[in-house]
N, C-alpha and C positions, 0 to 999 in steps of 0.2 A: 295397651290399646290393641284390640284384633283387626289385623290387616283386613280392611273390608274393598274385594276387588269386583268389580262390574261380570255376568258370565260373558264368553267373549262370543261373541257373530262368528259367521263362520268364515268370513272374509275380514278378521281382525290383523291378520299376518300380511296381507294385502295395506290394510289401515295402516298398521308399521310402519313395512317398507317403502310404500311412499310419502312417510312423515307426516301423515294426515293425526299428528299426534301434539301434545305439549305437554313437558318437560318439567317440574319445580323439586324443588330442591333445597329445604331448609336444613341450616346446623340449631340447632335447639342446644336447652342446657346438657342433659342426661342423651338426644338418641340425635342422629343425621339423619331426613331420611329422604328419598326420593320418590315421587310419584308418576307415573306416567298416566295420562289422559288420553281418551279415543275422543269422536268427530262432538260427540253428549256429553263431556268433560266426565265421564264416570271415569273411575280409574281402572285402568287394566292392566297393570302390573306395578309391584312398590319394592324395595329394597332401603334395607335400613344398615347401622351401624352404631353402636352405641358407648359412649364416652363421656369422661369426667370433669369438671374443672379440676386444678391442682390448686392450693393454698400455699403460696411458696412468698419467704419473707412476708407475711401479713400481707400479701395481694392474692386476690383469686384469678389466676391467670388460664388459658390455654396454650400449648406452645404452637406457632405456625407447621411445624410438624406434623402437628396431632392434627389439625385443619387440612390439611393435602391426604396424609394417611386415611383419614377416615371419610374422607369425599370419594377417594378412590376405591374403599371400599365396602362403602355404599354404591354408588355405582356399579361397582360389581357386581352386588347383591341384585341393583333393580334388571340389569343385564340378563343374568342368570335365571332371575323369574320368568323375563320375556323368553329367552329362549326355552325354559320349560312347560310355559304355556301354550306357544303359537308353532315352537320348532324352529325362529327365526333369530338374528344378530340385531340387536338396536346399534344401526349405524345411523341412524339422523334422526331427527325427529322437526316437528313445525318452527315449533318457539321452547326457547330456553329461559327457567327464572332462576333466580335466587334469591333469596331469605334468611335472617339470621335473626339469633338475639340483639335487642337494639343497644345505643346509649355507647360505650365506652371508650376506650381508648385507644388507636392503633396509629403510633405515628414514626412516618418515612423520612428518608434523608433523599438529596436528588437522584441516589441511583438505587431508591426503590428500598433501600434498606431498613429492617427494622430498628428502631430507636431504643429503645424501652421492651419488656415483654406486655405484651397484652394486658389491659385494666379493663376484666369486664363490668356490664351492669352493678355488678354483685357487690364491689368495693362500695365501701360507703366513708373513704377517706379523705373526701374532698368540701367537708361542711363550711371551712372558710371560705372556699371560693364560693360555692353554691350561695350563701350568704349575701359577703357582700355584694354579688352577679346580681341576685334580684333586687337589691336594695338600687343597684345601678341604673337596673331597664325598667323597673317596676313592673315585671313579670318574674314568676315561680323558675328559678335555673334547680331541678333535684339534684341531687348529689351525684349521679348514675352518668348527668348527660355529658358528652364529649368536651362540652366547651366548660363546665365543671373541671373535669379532669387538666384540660389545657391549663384554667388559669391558676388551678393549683400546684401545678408546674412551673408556674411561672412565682407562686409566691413561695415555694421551697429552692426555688434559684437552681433547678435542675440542667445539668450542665449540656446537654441532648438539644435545648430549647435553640440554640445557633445555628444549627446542621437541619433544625426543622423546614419540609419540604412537601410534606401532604399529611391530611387528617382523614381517615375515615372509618365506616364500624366495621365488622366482621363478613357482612351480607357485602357493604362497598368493594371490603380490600378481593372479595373471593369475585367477584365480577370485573374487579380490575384487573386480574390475572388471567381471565377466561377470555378477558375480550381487549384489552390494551385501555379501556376508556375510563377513567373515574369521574363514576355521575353515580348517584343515590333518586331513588324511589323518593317522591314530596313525605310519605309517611315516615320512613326509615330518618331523612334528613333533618326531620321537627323534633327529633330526639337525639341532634346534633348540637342544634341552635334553633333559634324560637323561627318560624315562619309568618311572612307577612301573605295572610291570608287576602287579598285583593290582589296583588303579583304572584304570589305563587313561590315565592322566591324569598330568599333568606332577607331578613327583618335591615336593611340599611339603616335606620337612625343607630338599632342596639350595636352591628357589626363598626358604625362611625365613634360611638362609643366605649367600645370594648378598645380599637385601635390607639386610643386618645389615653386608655387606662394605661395599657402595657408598653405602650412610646418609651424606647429608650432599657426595655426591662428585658433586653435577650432575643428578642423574636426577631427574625428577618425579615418576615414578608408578611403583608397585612391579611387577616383573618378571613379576606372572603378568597387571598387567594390560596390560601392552607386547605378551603372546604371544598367539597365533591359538589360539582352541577347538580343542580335538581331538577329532574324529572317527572311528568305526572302523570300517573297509567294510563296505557295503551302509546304513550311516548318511546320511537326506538331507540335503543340505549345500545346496539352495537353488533357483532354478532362474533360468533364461540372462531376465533383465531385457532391456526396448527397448535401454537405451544398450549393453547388454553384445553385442547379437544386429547392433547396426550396429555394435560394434569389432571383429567379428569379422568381420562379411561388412558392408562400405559400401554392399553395390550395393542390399542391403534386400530379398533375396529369403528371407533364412534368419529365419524368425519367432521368435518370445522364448517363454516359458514352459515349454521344455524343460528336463524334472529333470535334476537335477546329483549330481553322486558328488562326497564328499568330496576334493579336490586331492592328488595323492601325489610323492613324489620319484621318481626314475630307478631307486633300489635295490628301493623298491619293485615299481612296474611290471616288474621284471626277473625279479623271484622268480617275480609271477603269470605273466608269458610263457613260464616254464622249468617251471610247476607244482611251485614251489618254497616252499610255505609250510605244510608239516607238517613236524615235529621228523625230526630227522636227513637234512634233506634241503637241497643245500647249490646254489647255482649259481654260477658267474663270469663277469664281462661284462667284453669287453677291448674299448673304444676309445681315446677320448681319455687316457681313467683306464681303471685295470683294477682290482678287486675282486669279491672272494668275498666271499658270503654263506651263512653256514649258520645255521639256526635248530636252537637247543640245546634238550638234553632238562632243561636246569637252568642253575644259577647258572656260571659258572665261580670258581674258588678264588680267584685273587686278582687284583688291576688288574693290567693290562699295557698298557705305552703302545702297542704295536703294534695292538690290540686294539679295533676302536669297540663299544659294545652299542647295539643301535639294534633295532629293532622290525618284525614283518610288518606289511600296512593289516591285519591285525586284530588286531593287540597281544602276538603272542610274541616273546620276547626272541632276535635273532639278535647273533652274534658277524660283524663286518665288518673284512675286512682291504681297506683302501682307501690306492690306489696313486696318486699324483698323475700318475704317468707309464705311458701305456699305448704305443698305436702310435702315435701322434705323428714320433717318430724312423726308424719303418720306412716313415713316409710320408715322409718326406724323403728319405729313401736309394732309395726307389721313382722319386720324383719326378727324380732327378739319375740313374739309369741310361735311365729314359727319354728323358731330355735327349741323353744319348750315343747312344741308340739312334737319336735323330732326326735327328743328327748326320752319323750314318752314314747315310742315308736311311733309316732303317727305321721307320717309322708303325705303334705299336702303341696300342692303346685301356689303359685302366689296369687292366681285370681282367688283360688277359693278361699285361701287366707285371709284378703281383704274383703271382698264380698258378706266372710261371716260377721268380719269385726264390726263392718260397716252397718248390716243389717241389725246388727246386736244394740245400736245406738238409738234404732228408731224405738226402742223401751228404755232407754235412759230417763233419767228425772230433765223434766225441759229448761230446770235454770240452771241445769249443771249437778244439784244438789252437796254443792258448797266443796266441790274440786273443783280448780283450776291449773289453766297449763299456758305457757307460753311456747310459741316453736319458732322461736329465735336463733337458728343456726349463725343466722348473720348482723350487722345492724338493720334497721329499721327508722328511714328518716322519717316517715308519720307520724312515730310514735318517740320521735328525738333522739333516738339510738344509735351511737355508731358502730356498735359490736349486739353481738345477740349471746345469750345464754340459754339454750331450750330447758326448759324448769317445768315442774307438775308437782303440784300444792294441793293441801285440802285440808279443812278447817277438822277439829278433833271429832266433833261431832259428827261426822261428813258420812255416811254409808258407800265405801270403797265396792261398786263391783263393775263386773266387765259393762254392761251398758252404761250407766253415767260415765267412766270413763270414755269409755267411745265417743261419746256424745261432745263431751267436754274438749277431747285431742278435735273435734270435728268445730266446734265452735273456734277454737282456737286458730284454725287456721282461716277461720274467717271473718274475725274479730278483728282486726289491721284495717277490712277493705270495707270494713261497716264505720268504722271513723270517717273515711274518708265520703262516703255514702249518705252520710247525713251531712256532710256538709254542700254536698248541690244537692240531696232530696229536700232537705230542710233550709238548712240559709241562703241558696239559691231560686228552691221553687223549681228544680229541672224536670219539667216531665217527659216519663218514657211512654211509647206505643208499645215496643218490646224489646226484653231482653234475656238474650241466649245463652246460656252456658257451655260450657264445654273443656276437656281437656280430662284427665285421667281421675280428678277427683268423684268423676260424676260418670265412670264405668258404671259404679253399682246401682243398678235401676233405683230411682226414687229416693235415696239416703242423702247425699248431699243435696239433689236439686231441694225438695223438698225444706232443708234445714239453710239454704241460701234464701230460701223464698223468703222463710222468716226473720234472718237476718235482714234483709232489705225491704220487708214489708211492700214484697213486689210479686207479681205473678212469672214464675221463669220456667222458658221453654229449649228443652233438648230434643236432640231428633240424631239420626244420621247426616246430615248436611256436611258435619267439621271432621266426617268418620277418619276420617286423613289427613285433619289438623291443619298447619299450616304449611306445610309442603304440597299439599292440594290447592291451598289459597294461589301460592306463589306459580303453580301450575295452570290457575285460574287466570291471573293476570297474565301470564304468555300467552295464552288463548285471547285474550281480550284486545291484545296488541295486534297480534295477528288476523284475527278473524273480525273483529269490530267493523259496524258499519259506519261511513266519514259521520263526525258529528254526536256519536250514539255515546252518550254517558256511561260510568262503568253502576251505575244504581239500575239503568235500563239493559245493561247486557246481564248484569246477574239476577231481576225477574223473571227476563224475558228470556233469555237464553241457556240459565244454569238453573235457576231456582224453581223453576215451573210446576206447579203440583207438590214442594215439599212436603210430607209431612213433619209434623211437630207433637210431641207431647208438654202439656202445658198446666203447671201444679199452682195452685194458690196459696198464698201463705196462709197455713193453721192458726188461728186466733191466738191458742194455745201455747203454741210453738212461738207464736213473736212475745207475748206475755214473757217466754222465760227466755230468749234468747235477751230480750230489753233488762232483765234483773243480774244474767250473767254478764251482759254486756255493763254495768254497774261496779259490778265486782272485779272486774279485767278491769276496768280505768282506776280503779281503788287500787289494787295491787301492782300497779306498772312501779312504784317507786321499788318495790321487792325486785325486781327487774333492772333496775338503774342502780340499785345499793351491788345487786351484783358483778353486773359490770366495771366497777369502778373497785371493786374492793376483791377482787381475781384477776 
């Protein structure tokens, strides 16, 4: 993604230094990044850092290390921008956020201690609890979310579970150390535990019954007192403490006492990027993971395990279809024709790598023409998976060349979130006003949007809005805490005050193109057991 930054006035270093600024600051799977915002929330300086998970013992972890390391330098980076743009030091700025990947697992002992290493999203080794959890509340618990992971701890009798003293995600535990306070963002925390959308506040029958389950099985302290307060945008959540303002900048230039915005997750931050958080309005973020979110005009009818219910930061009930596998696989397949490209002596940088391959797909055969591919890195609870094998198939008769394959790695990773997409386009009836995309799938002008259109037999609109992703969102929301007027909604701060005049570009689905995405989508559900045979027999 190209760092797209505001030109700056000429009295911006002024805007600075009097903090007339906000601050966000998401860790994402693959990059950290930071964005800074003037008085018109454009961004005027960004700094990044970019990092891995590790797959260590069959968990996908990060260590706390690598979460201080590469905060600080990110930070650096966004520092070092400001000062080469304006000539000036970021020592303060209005409002501070934070954002993270959501859902997994980070649990303390009393004196703050880590338990366990990190179990993010990404694990899909908790299908027992997940399981029997839904069968308990009669609501969808995924595999991913925190209380997933808790109570699968408690049925492998892990020894940790006695000494347990706080829960929270990755956006929580970094805001608990910035500011002393742990409280979560309403969004971030409904991808903890289910949210009672009339309070606002964690579900009391489900937390009365979870209590009732694990009596007696290890736990000290009941479940609501393990979880993080919940907060709900433009709510203050605290502000950046000494020790919080040197974990973040060591060098000791960036001073303490800057207000803080409630911490959110990536789904969140995603919605506010796209101006996606009034009913019927739905977006999709395709990286590492790929998921749509749309916020509903009501209940849906019944559980569906495809289905998460999870929350805006200001507490409407969205339906999330959440994909374990996003582009992951077409960064591989990217990465190895470059390889041959270099080969052949030909030096190309990786936009233009992708950019060809991608465009190369809009001439593919539209049903795939009888290739397929799975990009299963990891499991896949939608499609019953608890491990992934990424695999590419095609039938003997099949005409192998670079556009259908294109085409096909391109379906592919959008074929997870079309399962899930018929089940509220179709056995729900959910209708959208609109929906956004965004996120690195959909750099290449018109290749993916285009081919999501037809997957989802929907009209989808990209623009600049999400240029800076969700660390702009989270940026968004410190701005909205800060500057909001008494009473003012965060649907009526982001028309009225961020979104004003966006433009959009906006593609319809190809008759064509849904024709053969519907025949390959056919054939992907045919083949899933070739996917399950391997699994199980590797």
């Amino acid at each position: 993604m190209t760092d797209t930054v505001a030109r700056p006035p000429a009295d911006m270093r002024e805007v600075i230094d009097q903090g007339r600024t906000a601050l966000g600051i998401e860790l994402g799977s693959t990059r950290i990044k930071a964005v800074l915002t003037g008085p018109d929330h454009a961004a005027i300086a960004v700094g990044s850092h970019d990092w891995e998970n590790q797959f260590v013992d069959r968990t996908w972890t990060y260590s706390l290390e690598a979460v201080w390391s590469g905060l600080q330098a990110c930070f650096a980076a966004l520092a070092a921008d400001v000062k080469q743009r304006y000539g000036t030091e970021l020592r303060t700025t209005g409002a501070l956020g934070v954002s993270a990947m959501m859902h997994g697992y980070l649990a303390f002992d009393a004196d703050g201690e880590l338990l366990t290493p990190f179990r993010t999203w990404r694990n899909t080794n908790t299908g027992e609890a997940a399981e029997q959890l839904s069968e308990l509340f009669g609501y969808n618990i995924p595999h991913r979310w925190s209380i997933a992971h808790l109570y699968q701890a408690v049925l492998n009798g892990e020894e940790h579970l006695g000494r347990l003293a706080h829960l929270t995600t990755l956006a929580g535990y970094v805001h608990w150390k910035l500011t002393g306070r742990q409280v979560l963002g309403t969004g971030d925390a409904s991808g903890m535990f289910p949210i009672d959308i009339a309070t606002g506040g964690y579900d009391t029958r489900m937390l009365g019954q979870f209590d009732d389950l694990v009596a007696g099985r290890g736990l000290p302290l009941k479940l609501a007192d393990l979880l993080p307060a919940v907060l709900p945008a433009g709510e203050p959540a605290g502000t950046l403490t000494e020790a919080g303002a040197r974990l973040l900048d060591p060098s000791g230039v960036l001073q303490p006492g800057v207000a803080m915005c409630p911490p959110e997750g990536d789904a969140g931050t995603g919605m506010v990027a796209t101006n996606s958080v009034a009913r019927r309005t739905g977006n999709i973020s395709a990286g590492t993971s790929i998921f749509a979110m749309i916020v509903l005009d009501g209940e849906l009818s019944r559980v569906h395990p495809e289905i998460d219910l999870v929350t805006t930061p200001a507490g409407d009930l969205v339906a999330m279809v959440h994909c374990n596998n996003g582009a992951s696989e077409l960064n591989s397949w990217a990465g190895l024709f470059a390889e041959f490209a270099a080969a052949l002596g030909v030096e190309r940088d990786s936009s233009t790598i992708f950019e060809t391959l991608f465009r190369s797909a809009l001439d593919g055969a539209a049903d795939g023409g009888g290739l397929m591919a799975f990009n299963y890195l990891s499991g896949e609870p939608i499609t019953r998976l608890h491990e992934g094998r990424p695999m590419f198939l095609r039938e003997p008769g099949s005409s192998l060349n670079l556009a259908t394959f294109m085409r096909t790695q391109l379906y592919s990773a959008l074929a997870t979130l079309r399962i899930g997409m018929d089940v509220l386009q179709k056995a729900e009836s959910v209708r959208l006003d609109r929906m956004f995309a965004h996120g690195g799938l959909f750099k290449t002008e018109g290749v993916a949007q285009r081919l999501l259109a037809a997957a989802i037999d929907t009209p989808v609109s990209v623009g600049n809005l999400a240029a800076e992703g969700g660390a702009w969102g989270i940026a968004v929301l410190a701005a909205f805490h800060r500057t909001r007027t008494p009473g003012q909604s965060l649907d009526d701060f982001l028309n009225t005050s961020v979104f004003a005049g966006a433009q959009l570009d906006t593609v319809d689905p190809d008759p064509a193109d849904v024709a053969g995405f519907d025949a390959f989508m056919r054939r992907y559900v045919a083949a899933l057991p070739v996917q399950q045979a391997a699994v199980e027999h590797s």
